[in-house]
PyMOL CGO cylinders between C-alpha atoms (Angstrom):
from pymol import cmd
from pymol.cgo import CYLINDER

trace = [
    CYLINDER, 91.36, 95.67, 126.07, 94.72, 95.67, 124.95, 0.3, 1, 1, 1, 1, 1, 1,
    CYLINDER, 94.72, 95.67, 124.95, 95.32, 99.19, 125.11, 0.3, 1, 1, 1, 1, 1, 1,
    CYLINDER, 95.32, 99.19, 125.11, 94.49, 98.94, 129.05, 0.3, 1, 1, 1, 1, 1, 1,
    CYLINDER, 94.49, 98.94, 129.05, 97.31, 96.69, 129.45, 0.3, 1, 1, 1, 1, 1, 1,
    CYLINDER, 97.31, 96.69, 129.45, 99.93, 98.52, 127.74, 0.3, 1, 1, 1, 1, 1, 1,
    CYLINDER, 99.93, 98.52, 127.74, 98.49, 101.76, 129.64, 0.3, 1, 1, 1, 1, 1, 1,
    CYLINDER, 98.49, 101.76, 129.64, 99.17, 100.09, 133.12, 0.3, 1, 1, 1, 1, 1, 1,
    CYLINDER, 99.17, 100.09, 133.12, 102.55, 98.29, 132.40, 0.3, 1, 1, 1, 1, 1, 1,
    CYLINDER, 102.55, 98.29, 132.40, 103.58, 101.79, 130.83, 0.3, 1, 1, 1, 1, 1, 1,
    CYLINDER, 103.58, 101.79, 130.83, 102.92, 103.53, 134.37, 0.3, 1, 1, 1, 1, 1, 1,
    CYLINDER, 102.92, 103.53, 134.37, 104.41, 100.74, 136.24, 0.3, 1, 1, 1, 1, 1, 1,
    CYLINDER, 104.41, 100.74, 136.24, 107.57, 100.72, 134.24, 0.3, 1, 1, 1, 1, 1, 1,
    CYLINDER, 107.57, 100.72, 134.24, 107.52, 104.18, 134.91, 0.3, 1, 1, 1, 1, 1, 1,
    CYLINDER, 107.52, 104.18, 134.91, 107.29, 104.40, 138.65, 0.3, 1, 1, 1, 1, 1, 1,
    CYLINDER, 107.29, 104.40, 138.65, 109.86, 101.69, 138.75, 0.3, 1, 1, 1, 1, 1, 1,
    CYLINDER, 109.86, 101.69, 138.75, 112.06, 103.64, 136.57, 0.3, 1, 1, 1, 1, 1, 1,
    CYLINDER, 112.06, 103.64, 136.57, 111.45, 107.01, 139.30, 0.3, 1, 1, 1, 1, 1, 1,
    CYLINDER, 111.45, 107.01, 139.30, 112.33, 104.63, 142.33, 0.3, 1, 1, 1, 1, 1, 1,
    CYLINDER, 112.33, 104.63, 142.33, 115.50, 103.53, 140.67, 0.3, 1, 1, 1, 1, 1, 1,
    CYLINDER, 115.50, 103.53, 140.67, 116.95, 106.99, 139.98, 0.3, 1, 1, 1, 1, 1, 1,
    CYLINDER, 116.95, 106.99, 139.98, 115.39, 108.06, 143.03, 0.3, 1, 1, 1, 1, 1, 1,
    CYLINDER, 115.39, 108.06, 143.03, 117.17, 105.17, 144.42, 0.3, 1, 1, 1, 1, 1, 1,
    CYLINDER, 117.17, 105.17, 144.42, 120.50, 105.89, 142.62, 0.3, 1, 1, 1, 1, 1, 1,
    CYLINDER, 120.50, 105.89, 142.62, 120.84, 109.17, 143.40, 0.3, 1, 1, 1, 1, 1, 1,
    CYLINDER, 120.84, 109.17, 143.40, 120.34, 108.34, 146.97, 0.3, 1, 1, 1, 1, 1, 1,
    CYLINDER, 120.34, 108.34, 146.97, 122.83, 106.23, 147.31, 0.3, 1, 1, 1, 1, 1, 1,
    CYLINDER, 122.83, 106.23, 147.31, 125.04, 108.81, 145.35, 0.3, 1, 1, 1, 1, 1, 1,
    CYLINDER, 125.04, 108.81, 145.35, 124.72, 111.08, 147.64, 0.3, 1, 1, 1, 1, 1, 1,
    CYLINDER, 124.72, 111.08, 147.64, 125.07, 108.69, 150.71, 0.3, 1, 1, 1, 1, 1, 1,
    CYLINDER, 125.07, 108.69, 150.71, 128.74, 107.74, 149.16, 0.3, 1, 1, 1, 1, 1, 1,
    CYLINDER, 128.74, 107.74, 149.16, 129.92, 110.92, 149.26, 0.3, 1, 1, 1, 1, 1, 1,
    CYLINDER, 129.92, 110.92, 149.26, 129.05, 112.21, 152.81, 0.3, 1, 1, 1, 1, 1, 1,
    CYLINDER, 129.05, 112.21, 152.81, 130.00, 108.68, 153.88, 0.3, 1, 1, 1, 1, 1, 1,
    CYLINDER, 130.00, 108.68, 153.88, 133.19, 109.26, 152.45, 0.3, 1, 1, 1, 1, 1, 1,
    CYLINDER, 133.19, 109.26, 152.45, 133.67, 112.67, 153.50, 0.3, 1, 1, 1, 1, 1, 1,
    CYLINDER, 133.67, 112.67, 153.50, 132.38, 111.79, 157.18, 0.3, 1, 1, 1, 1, 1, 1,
    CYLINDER, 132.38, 111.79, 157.18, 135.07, 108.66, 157.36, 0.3, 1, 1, 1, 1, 1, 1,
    CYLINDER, 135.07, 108.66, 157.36, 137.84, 110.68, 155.80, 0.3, 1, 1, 1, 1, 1, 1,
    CYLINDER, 137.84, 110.68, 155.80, 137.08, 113.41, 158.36, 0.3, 1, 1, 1, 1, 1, 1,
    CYLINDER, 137.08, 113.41, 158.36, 136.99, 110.67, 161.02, 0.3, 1, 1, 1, 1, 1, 1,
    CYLINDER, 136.99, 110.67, 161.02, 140.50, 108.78, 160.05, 0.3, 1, 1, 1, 1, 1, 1,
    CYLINDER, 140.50, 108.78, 160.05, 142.05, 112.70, 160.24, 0.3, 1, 1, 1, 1, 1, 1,
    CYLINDER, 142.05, 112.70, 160.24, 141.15, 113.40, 163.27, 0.3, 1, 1, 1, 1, 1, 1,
    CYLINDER, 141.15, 113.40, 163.27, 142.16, 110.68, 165.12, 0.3, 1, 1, 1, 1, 1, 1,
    CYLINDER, 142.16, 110.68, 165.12, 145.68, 111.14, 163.24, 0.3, 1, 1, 1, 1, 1, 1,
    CYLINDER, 145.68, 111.14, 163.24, 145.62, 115.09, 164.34, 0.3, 1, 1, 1, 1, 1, 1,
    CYLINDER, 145.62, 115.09, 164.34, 144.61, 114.30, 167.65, 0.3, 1, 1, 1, 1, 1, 1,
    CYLINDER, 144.61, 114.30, 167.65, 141.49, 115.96, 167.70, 0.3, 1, 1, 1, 1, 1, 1,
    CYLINDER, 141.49, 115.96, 167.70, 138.90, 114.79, 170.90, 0.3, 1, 1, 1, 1, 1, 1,
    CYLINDER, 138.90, 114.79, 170.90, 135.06, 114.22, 170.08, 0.3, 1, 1, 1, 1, 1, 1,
    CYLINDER, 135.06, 114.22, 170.08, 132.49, 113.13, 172.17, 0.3, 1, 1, 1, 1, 1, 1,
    CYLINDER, 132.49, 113.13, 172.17, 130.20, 111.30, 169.36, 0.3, 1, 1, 1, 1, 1, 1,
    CYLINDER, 130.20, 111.30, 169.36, 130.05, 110.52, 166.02, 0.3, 1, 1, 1, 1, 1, 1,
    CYLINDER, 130.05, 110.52, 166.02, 127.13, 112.72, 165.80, 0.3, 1, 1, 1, 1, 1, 1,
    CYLINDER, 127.13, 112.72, 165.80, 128.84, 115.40, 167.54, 0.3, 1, 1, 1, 1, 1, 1,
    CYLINDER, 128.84, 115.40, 167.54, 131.53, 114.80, 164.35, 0.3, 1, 1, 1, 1, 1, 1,
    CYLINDER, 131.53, 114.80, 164.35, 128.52, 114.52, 162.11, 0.3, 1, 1, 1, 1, 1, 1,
    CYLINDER, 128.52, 114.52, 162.11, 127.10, 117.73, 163.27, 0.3, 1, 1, 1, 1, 1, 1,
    CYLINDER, 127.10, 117.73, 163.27, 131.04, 119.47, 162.93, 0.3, 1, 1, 1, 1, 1, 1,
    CYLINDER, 131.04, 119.47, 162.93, 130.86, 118.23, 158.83, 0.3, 1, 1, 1, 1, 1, 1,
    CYLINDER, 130.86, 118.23, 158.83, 127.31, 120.16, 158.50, 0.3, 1, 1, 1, 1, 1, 1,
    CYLINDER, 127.31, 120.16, 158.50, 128.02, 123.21, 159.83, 0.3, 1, 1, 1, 1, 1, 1,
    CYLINDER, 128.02, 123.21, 159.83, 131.41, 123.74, 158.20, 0.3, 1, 1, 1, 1, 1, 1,
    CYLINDER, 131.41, 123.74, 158.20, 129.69, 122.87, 155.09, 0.3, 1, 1, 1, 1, 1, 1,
    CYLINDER, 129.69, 122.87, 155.09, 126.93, 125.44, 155.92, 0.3, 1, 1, 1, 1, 1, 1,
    CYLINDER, 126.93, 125.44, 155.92, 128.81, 128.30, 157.53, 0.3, 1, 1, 1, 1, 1, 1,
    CYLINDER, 128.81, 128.30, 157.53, 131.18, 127.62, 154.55, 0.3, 1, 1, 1, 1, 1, 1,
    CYLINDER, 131.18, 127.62, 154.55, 128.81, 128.37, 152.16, 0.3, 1, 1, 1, 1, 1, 1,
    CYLINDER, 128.81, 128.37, 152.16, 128.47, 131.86, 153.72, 0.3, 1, 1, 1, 1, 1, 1,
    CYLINDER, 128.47, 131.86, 153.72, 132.60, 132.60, 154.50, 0.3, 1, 1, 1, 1, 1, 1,
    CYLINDER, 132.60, 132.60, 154.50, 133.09, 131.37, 150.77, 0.3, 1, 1, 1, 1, 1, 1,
    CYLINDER, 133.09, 131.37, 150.77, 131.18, 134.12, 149.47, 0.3, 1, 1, 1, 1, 1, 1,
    CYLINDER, 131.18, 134.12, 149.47, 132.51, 136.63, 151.64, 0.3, 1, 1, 1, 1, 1, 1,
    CYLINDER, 132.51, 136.63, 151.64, 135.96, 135.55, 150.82, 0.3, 1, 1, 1, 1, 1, 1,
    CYLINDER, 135.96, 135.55, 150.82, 134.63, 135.71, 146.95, 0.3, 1, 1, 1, 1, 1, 1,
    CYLINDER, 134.63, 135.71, 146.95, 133.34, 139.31, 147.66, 0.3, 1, 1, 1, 1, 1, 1,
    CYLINDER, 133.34, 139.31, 147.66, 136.70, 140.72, 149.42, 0.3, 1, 1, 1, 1, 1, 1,
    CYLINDER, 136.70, 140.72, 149.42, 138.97, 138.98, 146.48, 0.3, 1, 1, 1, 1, 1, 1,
    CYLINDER, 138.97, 138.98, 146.48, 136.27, 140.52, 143.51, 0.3, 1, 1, 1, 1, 1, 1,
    CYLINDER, 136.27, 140.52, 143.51, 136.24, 143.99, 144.83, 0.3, 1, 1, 1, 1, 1, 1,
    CYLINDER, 136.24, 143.99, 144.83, 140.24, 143.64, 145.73, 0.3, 1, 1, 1, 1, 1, 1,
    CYLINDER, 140.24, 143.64, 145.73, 140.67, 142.69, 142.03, 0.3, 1, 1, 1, 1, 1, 1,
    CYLINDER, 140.67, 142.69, 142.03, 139.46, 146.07, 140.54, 0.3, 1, 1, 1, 1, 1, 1,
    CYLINDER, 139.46, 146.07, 140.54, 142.47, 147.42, 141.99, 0.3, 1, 1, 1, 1, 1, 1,
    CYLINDER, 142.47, 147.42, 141.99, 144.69, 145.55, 139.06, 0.3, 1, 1, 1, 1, 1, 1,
    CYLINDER, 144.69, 145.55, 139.06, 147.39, 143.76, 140.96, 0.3, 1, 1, 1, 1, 1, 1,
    CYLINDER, 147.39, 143.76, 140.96, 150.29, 142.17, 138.82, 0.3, 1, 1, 1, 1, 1, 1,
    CYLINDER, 150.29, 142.17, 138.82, 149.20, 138.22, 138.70, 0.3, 1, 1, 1, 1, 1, 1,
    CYLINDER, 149.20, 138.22, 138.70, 151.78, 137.13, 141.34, 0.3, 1, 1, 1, 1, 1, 1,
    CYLINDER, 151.78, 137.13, 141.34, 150.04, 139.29, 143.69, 0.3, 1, 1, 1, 1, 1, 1,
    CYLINDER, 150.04, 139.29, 143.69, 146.55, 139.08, 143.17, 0.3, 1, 1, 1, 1, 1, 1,
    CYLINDER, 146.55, 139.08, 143.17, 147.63, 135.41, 143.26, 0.3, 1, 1, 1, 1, 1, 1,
    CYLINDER, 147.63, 135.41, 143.26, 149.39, 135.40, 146.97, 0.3, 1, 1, 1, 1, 1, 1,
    CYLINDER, 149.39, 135.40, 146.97, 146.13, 137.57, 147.96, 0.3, 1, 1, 1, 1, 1, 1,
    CYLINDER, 146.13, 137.57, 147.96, 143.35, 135.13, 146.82, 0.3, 1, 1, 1, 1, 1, 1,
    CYLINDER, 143.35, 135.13, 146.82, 145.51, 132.55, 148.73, 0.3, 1, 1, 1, 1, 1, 1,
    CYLINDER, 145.51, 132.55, 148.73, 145.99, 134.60, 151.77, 0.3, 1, 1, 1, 1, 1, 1,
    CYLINDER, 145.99, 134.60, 151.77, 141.86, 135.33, 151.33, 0.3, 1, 1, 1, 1, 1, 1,
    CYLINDER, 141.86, 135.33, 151.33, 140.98, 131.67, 151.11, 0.3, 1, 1, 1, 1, 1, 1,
    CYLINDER, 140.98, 131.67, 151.11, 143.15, 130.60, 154.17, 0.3, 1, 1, 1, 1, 1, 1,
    CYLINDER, 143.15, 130.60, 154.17, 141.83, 133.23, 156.65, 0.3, 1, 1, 1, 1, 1, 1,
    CYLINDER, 141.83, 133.23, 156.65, 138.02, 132.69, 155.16, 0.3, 1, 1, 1, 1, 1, 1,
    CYLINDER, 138.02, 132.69, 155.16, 138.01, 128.94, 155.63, 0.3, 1, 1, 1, 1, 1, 1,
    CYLINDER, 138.01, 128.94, 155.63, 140.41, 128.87, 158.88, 0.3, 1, 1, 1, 1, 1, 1,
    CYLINDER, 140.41, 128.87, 158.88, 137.44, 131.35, 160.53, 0.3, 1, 1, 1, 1, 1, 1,
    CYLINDER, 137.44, 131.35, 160.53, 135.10, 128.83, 159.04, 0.3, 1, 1, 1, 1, 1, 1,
    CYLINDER, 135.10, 128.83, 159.04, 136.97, 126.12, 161.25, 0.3, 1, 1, 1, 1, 1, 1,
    CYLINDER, 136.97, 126.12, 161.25, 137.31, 128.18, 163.81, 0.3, 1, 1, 1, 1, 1, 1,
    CYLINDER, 137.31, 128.18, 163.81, 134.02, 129.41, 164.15, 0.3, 1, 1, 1, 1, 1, 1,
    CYLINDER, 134.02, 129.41, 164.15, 132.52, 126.04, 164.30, 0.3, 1, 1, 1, 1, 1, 1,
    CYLINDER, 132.52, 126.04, 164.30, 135.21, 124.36, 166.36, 0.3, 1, 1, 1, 1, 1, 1,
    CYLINDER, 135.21, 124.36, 166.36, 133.33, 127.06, 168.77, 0.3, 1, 1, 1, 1, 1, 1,
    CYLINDER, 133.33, 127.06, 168.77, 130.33, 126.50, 168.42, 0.3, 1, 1, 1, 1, 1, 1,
    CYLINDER, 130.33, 126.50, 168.42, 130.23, 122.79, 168.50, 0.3, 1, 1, 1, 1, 1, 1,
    CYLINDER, 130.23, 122.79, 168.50, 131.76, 122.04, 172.25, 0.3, 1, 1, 1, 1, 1, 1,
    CYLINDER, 131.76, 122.04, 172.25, 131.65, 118.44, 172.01, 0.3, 1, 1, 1, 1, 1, 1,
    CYLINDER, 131.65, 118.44, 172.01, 134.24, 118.61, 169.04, 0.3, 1, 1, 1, 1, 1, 1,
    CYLINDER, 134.24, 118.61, 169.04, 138.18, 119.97, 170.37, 0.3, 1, 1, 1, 1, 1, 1,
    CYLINDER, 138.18, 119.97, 170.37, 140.85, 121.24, 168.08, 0.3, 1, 1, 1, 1, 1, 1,
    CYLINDER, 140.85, 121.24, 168.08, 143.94, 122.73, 169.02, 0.3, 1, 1, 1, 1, 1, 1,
    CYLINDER, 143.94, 122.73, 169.02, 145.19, 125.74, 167.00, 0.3, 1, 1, 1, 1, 1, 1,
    CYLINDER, 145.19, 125.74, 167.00, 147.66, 123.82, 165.14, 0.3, 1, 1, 1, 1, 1, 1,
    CYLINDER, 147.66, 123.82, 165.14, 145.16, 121.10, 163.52, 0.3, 1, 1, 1, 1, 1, 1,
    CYLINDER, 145.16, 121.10, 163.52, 143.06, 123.84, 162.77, 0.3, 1, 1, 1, 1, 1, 1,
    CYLINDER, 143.06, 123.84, 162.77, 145.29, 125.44, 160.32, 0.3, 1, 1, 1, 1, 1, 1,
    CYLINDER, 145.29, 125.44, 160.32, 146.06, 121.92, 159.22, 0.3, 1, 1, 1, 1, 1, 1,
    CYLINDER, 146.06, 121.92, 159.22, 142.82, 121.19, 158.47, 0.3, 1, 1, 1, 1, 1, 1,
    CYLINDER, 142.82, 121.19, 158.47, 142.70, 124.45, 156.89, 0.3, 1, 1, 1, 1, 1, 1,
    CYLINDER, 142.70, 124.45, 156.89, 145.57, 124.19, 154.45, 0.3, 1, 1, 1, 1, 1, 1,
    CYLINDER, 145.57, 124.19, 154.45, 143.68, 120.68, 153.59, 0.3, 1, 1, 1, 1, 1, 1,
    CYLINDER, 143.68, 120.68, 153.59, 140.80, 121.44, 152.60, 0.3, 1, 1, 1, 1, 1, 1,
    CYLINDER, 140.80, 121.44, 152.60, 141.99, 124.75, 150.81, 0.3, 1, 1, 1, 1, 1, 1,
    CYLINDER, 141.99, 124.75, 150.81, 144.46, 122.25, 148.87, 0.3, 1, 1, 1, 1, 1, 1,
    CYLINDER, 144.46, 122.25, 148.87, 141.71, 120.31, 147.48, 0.3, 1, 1, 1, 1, 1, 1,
    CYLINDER, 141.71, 120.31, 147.48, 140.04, 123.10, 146.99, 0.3, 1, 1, 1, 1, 1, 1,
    CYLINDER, 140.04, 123.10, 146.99, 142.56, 124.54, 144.45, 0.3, 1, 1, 1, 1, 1, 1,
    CYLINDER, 142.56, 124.54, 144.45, 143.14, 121.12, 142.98, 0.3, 1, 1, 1, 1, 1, 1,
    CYLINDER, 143.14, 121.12, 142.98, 139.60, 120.41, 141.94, 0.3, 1, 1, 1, 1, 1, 1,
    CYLINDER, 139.60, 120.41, 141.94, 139.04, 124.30, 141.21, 0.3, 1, 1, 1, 1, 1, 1,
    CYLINDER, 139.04, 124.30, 141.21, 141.80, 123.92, 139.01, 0.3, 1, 1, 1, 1, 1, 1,
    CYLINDER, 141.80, 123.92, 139.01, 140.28, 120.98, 137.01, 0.3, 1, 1, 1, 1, 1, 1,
    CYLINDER, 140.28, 120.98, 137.01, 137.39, 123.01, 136.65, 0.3, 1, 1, 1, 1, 1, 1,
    CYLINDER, 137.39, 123.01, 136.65, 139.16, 125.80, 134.95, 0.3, 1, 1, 1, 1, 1, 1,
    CYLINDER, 139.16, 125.80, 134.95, 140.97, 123.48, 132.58, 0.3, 1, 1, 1, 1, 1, 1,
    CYLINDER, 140.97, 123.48, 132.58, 137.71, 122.01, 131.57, 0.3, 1, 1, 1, 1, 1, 1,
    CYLINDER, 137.71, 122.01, 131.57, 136.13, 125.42, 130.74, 0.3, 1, 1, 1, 1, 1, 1,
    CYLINDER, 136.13, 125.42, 130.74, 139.03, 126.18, 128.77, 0.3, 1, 1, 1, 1, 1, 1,
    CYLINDER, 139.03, 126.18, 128.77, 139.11, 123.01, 127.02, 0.3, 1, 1, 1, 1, 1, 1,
]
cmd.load_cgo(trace, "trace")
């Protein structure tokens, strides 16, 4: 009779352990969209950018996450196959930068398009742009120092 007991506090200790990851990862992942959405919010109104909605911003933070997905690999592509050609460092450096600017600015661009309730003027664009290629170096960079480490 005893082994029934421990048997069906073992399973609820379990499920409760699943709902509280399940729980924590939630919320995880809830913090860092919310903070990504709000960050994206506070720069537009300080770039001057016009949207209708906050879901209209909401659905301008999805698809440049999405149609960045596909842009980043084509901007991976173009600087792997331009890297066969063995450029001196300082180059090949300039290049990737050059790469990563045009790929995410058409990322912008493209869904600055397609989403008409969200405006952006060519200059907050490239702002934008050069922000969100910054971070991208910076935490790329602690990446790389991590492998090497």
């Amino acid at each position: 009779m005893k082994k029934h007991r421990f048997r069906h506090s073992f399973r609820k200790d379990k499920s409760m352990v699943f709902i509280s990851v399940g729980f924590l990862l939630l919320l995880g992942v809830t913090t860092v969209f919310g903070v990504f959405f709000l960050g994206m919010v506070g720069l537009f109104e300080l770039m001057g950018v016009s949207y209708e909605s906050g879901w209209s911003l909401l659905l301008f933070g999805v698809l440049i996450s999405i149609l960045g997905l596909f842009f980043e690999a084509a901007a991976k592509l173009v600087k792997t196959i331009s890297s066969y050609g063995k450029p001196s460092p300082y180059v090949f450096l300039i290049w990737r930068l050059f790469v990563d600017l045009l790929f995410t600015w058409l990322t912008i661009y493209t869904v600055d398009e397609l989403v008409s309730q969200v405006t952006m003027v060519l200059w907050s664009e490239w702002f934008f742009t050069f922000l969100l290629v910054t971070a991208d170096y910076v935490f790329d960079e602690k990446k790389q120092t991590k492998k090497l480490a």
